[in-house]
Backbone as CSV, one residue per row, in Angstrom:
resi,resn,N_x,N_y,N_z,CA_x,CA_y,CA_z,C_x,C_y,C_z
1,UNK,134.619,53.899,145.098,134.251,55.206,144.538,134.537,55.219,143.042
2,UNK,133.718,55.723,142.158,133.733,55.726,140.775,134.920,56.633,140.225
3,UNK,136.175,56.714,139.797,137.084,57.313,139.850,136.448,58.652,138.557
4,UNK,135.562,58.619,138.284,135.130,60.517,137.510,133.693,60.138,136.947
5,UNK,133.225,61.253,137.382,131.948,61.058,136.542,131.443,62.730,136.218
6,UNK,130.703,62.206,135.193,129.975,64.145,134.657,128.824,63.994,134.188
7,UNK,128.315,64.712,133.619,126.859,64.814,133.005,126.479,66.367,132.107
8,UNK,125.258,65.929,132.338,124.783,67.248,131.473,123.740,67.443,132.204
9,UNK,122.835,69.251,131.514,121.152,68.998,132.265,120.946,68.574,130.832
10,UNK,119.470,68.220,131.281,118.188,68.174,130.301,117.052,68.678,130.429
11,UNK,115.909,68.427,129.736,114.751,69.167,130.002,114.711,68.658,131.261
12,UNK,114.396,69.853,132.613,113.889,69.482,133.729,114.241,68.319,134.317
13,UNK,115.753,68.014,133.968,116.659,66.754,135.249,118.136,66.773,134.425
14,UNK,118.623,65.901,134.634,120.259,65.901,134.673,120.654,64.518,134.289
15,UNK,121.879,64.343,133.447,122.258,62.959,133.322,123.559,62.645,133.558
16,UNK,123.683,61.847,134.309,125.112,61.441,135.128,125.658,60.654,134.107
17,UNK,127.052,60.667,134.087,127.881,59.185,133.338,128.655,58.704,134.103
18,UNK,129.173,57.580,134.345,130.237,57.195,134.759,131.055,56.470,133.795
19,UNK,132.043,55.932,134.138,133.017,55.138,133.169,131.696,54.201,132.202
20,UNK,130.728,53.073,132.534,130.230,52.648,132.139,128.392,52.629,131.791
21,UNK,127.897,53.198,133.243,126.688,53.647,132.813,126.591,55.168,132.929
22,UNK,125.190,55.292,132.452,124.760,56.524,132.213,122.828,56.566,133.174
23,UNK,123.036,57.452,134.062,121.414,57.592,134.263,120.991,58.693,134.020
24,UNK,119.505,58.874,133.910,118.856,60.083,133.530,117.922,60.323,134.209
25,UNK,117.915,61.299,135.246,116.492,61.781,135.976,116.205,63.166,135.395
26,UNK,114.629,62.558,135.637,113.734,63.778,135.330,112.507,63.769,136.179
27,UNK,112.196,65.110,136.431,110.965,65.257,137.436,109.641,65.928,136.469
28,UNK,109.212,64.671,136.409,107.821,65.292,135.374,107.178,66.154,136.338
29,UNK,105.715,66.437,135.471,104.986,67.419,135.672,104.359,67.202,137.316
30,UNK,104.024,65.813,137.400,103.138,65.508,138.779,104.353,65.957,140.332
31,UNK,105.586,65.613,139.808,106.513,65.657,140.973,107.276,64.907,140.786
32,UNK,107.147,63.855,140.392,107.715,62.098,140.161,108.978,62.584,139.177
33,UNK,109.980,61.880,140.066,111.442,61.762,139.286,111.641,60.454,138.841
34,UNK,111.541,60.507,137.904,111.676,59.167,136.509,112.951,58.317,136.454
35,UNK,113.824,57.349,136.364,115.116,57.474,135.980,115.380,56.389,135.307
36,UNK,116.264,57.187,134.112,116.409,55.821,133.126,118.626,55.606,133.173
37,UNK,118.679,54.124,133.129,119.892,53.634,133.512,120.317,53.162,132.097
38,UNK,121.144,53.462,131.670,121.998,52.251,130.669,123.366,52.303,130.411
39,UNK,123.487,50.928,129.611,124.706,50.876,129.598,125.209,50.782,127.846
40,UNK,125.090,52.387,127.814,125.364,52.276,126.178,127.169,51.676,125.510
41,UNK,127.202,51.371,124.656,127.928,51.444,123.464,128.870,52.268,123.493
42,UNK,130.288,52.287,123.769,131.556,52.731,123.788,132.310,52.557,122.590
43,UNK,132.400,53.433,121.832,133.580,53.345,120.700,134.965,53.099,121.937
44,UNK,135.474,53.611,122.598,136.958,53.657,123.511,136.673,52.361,124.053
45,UNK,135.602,51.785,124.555,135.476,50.392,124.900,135.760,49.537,124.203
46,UNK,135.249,49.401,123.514,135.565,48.769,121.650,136.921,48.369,121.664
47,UNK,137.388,49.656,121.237,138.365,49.939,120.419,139.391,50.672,121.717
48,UNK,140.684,49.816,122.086,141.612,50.437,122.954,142.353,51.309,122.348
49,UNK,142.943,51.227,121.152,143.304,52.573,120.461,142.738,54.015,120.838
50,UNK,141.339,53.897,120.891,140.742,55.561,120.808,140.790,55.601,122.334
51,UNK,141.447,55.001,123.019,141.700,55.600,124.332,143.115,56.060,124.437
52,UNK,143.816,56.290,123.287,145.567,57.307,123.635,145.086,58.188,123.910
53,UNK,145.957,59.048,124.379,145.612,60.679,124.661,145.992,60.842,122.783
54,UNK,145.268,62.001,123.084,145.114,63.348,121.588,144.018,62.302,120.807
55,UNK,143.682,60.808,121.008,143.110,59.959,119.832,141.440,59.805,120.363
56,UNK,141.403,59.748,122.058,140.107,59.226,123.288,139.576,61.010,122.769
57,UNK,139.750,62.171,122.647,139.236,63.862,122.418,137.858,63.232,121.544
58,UNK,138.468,62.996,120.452,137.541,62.815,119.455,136.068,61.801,119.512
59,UNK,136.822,60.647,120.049,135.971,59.334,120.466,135.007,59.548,121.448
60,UNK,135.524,60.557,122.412,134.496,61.269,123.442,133.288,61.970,122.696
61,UNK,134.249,63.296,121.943,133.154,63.801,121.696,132.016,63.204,120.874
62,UNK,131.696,62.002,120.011,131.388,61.404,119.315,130.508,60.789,120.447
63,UNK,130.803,59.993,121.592,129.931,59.437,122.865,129.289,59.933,123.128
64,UNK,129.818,61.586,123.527,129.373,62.334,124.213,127.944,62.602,123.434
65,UNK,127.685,63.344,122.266,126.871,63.376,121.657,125.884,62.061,121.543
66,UNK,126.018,61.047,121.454,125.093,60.317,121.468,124.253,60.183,122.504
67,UNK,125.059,60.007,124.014,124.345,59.821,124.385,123.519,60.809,125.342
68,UNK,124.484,62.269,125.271,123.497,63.256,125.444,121.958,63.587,124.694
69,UNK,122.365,63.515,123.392,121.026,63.143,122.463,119.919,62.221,123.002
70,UNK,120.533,61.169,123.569,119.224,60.292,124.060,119.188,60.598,125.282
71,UNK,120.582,60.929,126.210,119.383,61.866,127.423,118.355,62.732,127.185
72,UNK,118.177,63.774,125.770,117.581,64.868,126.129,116.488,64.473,125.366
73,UNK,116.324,63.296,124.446,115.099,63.007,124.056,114.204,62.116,125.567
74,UNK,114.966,61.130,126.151,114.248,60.883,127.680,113.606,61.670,128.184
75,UNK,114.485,62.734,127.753,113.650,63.733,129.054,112.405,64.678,128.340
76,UNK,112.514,65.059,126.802,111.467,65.730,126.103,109.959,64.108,126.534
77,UNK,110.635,63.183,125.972,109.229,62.479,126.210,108.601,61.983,127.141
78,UNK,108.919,62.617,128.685,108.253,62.667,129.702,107.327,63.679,129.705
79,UNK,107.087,64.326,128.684,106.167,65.621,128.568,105.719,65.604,127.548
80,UNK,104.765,65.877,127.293,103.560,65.639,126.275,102.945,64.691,126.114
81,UNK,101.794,64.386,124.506,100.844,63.264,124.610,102.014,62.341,123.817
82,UNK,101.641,61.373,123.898,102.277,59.764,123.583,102.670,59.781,121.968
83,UNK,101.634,60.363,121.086,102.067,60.555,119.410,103.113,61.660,119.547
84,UNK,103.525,62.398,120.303,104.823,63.522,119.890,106.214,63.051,120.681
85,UNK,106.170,62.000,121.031,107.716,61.340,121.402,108.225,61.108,120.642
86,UNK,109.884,61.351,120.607,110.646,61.110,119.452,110.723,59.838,119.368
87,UNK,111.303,60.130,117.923,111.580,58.190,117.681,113.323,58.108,117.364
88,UNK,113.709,57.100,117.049,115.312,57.156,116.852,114.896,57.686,115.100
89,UNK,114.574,57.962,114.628,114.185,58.988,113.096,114.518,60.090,113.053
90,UNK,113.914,60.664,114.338,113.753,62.259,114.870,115.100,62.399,115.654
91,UNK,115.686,61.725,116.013,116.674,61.795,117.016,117.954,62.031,115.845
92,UNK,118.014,60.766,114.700,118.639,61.098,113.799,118.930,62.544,113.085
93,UNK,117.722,62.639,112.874,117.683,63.849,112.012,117.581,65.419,112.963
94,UNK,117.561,65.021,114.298,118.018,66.139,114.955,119.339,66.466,115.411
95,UNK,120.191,65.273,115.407,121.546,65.277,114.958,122.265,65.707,113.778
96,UNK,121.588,65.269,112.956,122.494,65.767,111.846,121.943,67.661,111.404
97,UNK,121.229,68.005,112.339,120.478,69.240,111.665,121.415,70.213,112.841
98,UNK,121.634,69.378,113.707,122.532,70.166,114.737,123.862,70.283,113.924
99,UNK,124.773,69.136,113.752,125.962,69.424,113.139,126.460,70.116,112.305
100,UNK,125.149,70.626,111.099,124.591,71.013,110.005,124.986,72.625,110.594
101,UNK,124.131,72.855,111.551,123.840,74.010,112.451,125.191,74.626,113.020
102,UNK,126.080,73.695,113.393,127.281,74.311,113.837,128.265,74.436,113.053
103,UNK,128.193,73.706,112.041,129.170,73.741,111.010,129.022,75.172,110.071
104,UNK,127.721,75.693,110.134,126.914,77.150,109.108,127.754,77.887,110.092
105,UNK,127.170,77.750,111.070,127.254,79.244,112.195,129.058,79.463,112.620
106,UNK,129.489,78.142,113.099,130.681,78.600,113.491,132.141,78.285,113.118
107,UNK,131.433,77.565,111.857,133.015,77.385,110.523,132.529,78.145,109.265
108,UNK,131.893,77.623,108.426,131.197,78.465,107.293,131.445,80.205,107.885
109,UNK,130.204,80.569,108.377,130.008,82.047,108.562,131.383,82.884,109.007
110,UNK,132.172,82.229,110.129,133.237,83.429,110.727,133.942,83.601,109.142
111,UNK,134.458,82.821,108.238,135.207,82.244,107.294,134.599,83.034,106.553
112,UNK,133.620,82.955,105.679,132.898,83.919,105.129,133.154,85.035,105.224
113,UNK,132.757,85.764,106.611,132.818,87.323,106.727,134.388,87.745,107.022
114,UNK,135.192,86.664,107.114,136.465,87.751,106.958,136.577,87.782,105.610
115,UNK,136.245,86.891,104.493,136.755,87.389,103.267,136.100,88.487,102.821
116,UNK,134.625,89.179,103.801,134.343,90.706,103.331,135.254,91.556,104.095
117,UNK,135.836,91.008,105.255,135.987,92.224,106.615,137.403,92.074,105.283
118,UNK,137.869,91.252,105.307,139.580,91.506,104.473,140.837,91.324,105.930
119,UNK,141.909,91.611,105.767,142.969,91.468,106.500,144.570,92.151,106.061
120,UNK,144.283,92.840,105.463,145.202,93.238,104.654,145.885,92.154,103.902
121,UNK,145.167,91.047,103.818,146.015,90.036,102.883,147.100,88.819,103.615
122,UNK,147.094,89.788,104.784,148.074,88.515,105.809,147.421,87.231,105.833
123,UNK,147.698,85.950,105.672,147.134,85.169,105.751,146.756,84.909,107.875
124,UNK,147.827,85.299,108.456,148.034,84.776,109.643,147.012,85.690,110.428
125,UNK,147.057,87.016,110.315,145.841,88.219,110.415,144.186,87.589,110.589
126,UNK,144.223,87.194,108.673,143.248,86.487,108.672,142.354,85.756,109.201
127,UNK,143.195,84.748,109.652,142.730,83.463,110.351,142.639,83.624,111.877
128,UNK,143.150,84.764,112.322,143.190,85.218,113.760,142.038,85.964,113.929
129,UNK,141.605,86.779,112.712,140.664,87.580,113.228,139.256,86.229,112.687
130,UNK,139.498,85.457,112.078,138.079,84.045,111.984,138.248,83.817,113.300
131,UNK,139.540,83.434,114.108,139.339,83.100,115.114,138.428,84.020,115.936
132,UNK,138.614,85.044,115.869,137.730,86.282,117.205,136.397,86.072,116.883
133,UNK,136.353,86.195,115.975,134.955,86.354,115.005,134.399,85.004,115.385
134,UNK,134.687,83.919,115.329,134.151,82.754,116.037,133.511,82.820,117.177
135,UNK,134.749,82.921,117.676,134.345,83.200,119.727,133.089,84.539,119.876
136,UNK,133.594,85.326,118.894,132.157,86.765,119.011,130.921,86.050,118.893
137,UNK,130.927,85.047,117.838,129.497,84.516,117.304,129.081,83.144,118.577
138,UNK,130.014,83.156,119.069,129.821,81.939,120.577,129.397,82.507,121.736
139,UNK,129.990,83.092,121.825,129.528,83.961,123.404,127.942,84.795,122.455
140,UNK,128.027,85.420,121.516,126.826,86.243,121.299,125.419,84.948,121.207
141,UNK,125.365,83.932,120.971,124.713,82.909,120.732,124.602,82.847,122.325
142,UNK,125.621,82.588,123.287,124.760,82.111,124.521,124.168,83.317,124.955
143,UNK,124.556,84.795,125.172,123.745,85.665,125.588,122.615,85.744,125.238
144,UNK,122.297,85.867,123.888,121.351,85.281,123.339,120.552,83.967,123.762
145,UNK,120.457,82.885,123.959,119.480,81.773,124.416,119.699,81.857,125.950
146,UNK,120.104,82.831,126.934,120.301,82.708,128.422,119.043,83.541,128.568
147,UNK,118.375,84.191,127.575,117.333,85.243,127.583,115.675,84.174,127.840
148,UNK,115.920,82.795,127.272,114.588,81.907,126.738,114.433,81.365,128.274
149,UNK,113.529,81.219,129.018,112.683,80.899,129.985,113.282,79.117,130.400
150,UNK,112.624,78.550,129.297,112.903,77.102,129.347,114.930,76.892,129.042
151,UNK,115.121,77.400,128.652,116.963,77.508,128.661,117.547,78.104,130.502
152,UNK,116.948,78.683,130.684,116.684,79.307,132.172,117.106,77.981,132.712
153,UNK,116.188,77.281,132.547,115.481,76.371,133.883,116.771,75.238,133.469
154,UNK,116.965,74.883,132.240,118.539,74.446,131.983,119.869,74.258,132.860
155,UNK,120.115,75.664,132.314,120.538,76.230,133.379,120.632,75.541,134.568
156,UNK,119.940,75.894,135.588,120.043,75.535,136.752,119.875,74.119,137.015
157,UNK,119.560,73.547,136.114,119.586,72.240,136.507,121.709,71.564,136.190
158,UNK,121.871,72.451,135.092,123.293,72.661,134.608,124.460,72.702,136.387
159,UNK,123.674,73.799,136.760,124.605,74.298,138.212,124.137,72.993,139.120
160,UNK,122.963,72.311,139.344,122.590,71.609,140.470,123.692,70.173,140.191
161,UNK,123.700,69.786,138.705,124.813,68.975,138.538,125.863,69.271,138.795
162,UNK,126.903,70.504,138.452,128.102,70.628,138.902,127.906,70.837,140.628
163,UNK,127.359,71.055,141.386,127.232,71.254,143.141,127.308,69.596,143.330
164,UNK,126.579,68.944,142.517,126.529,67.410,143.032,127.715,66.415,143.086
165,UNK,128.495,67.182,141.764,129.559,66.373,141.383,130.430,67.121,142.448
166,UNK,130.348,68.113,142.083,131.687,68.341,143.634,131.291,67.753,145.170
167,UNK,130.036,68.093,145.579,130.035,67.242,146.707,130.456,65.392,146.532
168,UNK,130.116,65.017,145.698,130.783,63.818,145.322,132.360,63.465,145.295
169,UNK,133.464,64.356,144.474,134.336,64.715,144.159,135.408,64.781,146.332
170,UNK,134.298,65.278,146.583,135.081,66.027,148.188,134.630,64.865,148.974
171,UNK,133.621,63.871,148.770,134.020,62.631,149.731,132.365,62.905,150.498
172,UNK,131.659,64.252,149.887,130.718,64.266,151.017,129.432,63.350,151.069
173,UNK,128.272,63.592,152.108,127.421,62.298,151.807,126.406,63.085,150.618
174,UNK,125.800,62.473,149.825,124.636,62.593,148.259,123.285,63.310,149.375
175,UNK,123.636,64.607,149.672,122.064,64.803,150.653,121.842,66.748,149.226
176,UNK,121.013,66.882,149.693,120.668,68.299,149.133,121.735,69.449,149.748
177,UNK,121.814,69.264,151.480,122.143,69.926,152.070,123.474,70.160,152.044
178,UNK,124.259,69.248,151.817,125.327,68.915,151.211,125.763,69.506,150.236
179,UNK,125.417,69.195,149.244,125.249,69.638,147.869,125.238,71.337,147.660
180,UNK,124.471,71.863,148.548,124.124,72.983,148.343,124.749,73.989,148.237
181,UNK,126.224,74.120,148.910,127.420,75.104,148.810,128.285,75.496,148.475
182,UNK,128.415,74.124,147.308,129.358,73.780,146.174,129.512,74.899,145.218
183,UNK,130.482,75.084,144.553,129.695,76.283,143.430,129.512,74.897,142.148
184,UNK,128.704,76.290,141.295,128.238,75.849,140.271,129.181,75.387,139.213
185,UNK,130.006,76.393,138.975,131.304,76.347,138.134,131.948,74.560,138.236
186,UNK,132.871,73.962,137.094,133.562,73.115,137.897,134.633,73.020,136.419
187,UNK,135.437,72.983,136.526,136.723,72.924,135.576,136.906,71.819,134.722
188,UNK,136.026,70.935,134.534,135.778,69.617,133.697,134.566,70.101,132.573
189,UNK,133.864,70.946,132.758,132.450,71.452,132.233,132.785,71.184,130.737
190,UNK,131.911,71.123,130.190,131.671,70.553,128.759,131.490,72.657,128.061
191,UNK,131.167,73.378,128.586,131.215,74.901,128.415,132.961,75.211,128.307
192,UNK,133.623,74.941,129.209,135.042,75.155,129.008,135.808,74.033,128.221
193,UNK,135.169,73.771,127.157,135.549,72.435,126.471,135.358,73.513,125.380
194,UNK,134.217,73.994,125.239,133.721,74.326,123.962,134.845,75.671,123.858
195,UNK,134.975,76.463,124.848,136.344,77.439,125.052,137.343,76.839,124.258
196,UNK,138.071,75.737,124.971,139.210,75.285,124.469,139.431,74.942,123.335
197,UNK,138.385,74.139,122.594,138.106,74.649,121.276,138.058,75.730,120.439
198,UNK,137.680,76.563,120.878,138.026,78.008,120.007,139.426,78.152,119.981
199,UNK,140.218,78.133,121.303,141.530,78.937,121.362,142.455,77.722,120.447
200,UNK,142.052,76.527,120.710,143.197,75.718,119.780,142.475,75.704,118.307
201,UNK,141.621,75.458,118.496,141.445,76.201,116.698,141.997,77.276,115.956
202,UNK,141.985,78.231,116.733,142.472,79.446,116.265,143.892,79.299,116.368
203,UNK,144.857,78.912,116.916,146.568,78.011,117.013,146.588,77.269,115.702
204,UNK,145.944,76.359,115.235,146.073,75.554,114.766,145.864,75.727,113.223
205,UNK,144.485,76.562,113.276,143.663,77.219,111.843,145.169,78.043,110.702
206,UNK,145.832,78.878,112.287,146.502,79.988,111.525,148.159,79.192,111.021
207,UNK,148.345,78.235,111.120,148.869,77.655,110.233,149.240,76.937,108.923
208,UNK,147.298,77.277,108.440,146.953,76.635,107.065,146.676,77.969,105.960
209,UNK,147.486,79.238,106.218,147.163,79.994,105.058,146.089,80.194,105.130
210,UNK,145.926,80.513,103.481,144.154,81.662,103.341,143.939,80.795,102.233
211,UNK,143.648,79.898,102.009,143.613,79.286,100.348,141.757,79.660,100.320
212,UNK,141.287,78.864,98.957,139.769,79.667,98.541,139.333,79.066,99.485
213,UNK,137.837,79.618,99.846,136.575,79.319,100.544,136.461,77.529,100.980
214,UNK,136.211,77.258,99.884,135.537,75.653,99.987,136.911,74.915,100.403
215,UNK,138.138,75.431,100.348,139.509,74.449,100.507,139.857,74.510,102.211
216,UNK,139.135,75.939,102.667,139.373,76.502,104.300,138.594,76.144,104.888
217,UNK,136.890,75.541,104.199,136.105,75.263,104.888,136.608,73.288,105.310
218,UNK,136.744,72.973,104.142,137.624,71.581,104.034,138.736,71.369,105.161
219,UNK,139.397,72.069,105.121,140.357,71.893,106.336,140.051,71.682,107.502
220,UNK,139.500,72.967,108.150,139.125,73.091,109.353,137.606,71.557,109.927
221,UNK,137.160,71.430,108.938,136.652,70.106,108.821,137.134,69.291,109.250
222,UNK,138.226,68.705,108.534,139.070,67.441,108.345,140.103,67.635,110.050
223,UNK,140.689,68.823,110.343,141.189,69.113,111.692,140.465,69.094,112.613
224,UNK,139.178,68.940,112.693,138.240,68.886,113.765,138.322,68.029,115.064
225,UNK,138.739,67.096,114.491,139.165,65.653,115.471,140.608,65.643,116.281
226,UNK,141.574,66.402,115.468,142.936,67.323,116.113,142.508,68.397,116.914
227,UNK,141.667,68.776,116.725,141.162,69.991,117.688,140.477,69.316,118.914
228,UNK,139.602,68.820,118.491,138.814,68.133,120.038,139.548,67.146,120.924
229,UNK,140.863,66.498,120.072,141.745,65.945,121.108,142.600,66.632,121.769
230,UNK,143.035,67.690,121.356,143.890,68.503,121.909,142.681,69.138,123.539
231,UNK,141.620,69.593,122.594,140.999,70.276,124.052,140.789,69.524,124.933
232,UNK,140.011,68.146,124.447,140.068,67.249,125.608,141.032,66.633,126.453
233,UNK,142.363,66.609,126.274,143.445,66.442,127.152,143.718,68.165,127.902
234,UNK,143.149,69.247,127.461,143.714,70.601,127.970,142.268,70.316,129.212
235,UNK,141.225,69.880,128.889,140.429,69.804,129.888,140.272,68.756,130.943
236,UNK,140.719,67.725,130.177,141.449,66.231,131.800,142.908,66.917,132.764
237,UNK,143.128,67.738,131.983,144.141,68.672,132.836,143.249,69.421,134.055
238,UNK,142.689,70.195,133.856,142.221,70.992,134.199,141.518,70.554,135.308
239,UNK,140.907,69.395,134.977,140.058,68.455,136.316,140.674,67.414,136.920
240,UNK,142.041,67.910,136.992,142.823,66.892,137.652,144.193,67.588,138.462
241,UNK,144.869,68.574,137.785,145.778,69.880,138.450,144.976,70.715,139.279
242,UNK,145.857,71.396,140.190,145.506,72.592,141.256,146.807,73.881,140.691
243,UNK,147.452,73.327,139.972,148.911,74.387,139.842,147.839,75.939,139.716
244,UNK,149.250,76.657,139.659,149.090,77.795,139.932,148.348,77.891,137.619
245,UNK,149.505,77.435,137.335,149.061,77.674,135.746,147.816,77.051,135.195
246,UNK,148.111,75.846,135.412,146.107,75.333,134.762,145.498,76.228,135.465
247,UNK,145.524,76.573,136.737,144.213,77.194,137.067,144.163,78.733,136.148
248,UNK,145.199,79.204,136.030,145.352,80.459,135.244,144.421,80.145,133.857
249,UNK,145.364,78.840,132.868,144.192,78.884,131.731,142.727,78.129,131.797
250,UNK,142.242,77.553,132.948,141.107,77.221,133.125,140.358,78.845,133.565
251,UNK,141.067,79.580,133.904,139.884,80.505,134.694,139.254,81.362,133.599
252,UNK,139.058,81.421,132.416,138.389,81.937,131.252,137.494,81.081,131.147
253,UNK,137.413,79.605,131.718,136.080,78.516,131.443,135.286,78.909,131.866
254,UNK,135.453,79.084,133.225,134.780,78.819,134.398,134.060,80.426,134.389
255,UNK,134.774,81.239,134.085,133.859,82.444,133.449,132.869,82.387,132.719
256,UNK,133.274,81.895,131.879,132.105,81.842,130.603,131.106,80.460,131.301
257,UNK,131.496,80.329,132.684,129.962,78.702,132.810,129.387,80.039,133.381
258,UNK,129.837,81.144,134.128,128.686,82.003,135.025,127.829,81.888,134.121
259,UNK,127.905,82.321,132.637,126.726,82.567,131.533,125.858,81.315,131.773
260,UNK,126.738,79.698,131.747,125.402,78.841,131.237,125.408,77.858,132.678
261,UNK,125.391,78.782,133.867,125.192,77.787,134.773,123.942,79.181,135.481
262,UNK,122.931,78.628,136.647,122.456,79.304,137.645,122.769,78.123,139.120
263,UNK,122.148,78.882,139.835,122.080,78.323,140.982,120.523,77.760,141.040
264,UNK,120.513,76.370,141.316,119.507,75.927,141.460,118.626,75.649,142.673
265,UNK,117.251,75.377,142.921,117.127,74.934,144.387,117.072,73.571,144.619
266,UNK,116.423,73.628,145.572,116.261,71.974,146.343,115.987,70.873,145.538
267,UNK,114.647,71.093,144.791,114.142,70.340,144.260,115.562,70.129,143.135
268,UNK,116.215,70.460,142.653,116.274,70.400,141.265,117.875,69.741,141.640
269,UNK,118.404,70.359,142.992,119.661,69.351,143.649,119.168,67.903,143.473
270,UNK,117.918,67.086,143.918,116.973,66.374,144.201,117.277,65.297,143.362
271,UNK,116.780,66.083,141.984,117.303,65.162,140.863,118.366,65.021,140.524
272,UNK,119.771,65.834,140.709,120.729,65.476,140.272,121.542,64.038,140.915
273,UNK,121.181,64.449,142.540,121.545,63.493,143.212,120.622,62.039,142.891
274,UNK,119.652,61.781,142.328,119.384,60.898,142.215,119.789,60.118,141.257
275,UNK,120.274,60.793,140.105,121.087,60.240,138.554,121.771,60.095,138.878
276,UNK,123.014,60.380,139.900,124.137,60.217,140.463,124.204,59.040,141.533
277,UNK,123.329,59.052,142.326,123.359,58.042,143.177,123.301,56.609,142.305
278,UNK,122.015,56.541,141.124,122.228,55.174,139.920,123.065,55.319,139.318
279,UNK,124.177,55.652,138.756,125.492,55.653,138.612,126.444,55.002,139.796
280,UNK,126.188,55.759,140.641,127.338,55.240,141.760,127.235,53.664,142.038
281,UNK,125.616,53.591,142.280,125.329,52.575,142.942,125.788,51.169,141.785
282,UNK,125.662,51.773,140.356,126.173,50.020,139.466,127.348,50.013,139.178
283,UNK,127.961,51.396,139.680,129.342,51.047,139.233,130.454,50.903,140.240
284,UNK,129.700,50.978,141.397,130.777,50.461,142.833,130.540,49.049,142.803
């Protein structure tokens, strides 16, 4: 048995990881579930260092992104004509327009508007209320895209993966039927990652004062990689304890997945289990 595995959705299928590969199903337009296998490129493989705890946070998230990126281009270019598939150009530059994107919206901007909202000058005030103001502009962003049709269908492909992994997780056999009663929620979710991030940011932020604009935006920059290791050990917790307390600070995750999970049907269990089953199957 593969001792952990997770994934993500994508357009219209799901991508499994395990320790070493990664598959990607997708059910194009005709019916046909597609699936692509590999065995990408590990910085923590590499390099045994970036596997300490607080050091593997960062190195993940860095994986993680890659090779979610090329799951979700797999899965855009099962749809459409042959000239609008991305290329690794487009893939590039949709990376860096993303990072670009999160860095405006949810370091720049909260940062920004407290120096209009003010704080009475407390520095510690300050940085507490960037913190709220963050999380306001996070949660208002997913209410916001839970509204788009094709984010919908996300979604549920989002929940058909977490049902799969828990039937996996509990020993059961890879069938639909199986699968089907699991909840959606699951305490490893890459959604309660992005949580844990806010709250240790905001711990961490309010220890650096109020200095100017460009010196706060600098910081929280440069701490980024202290932040994502910290969450990522608060979240290998989380998918690995039953205590009475992790479950206490996990249960704000698993809230906020109701927003970016649905319940999916048959078909869409279908595919998860099938990205999962090519995983299992190269890495047993």
């Amino acid at each position: 048995m593969v001792r952990q595995v997770g994934g993500q959705a994508v357009i219209e299928g799901v991508m499994m990881r395990g320790r070493r590969f990664v598959a990607t199903a997708v059910r194009r337009e005709s019916g046909e579930i597609v699936v692509q296998v590999k065995e990408p490129w590990s910085a923590g493989r590499r390099f045994p260092c970036l596997r300490w705890p607080l050091v593997r946070g960062a190195a993940a998230l860095v994986d993680s992104l890659v090779v979610g990126l090329e799951a979700l281009a797999f899965s855009a270019n099962q749809f459409g004509a042959e000239e609008e598939k991305l290329t690794p150009r487009d893939l590039v530059l949709t990376l860096v327009t993303a990072l670009g994107l999160g860095v405006g919206l949810f370091i720049l901007l909260p940062t920004v508007l407290m120096r209009w909202l003010g704080g009475g000058g407390n520095p510690l005030l300050l940085n507490l209320g960037e913190g709220v103001l963050r999380m306001a502009i996070f949660f208002l962003y997913i209410l916001s895209i839970t509204r788009l049709k094709d984010i919908r269908r996300i979604f549920e492909y989002h929940g058909a993966e977490h049902k799969v992994v828990h039937a996996y997780e509990h020993g059961r056999p890879l069938t639909v039927e199986e699968a089907r009663p699991f909840s959606t929620l699951h305490p490893r979710c890459g959604t309660s990652f992005l949580l844990y991030v806010m709250v240790v940011s905001i711990i961490l932020f309010s220890f650096l004062g109020w200095p100017a604009l460009w010196l706060r935006v600098l910081s929280r920059l440069l701490l980024l990689p202290a932040v994502a290791g910290l969450s990522y050990e608060l979240l290998r917790l989380a998918g690995r304890s039953n205590s009475p307390l992790v479950r206490a600070f996990s249960w704000p995750g698993l809230l906020l997945q109701r927003l970016t999970t649905r319940e999916p049907d048959g078909a869409q269990l279908e595919v998860a289990l099938r990205a999962l089953e090519e995983v299992v199957k190269r890495e047993s």
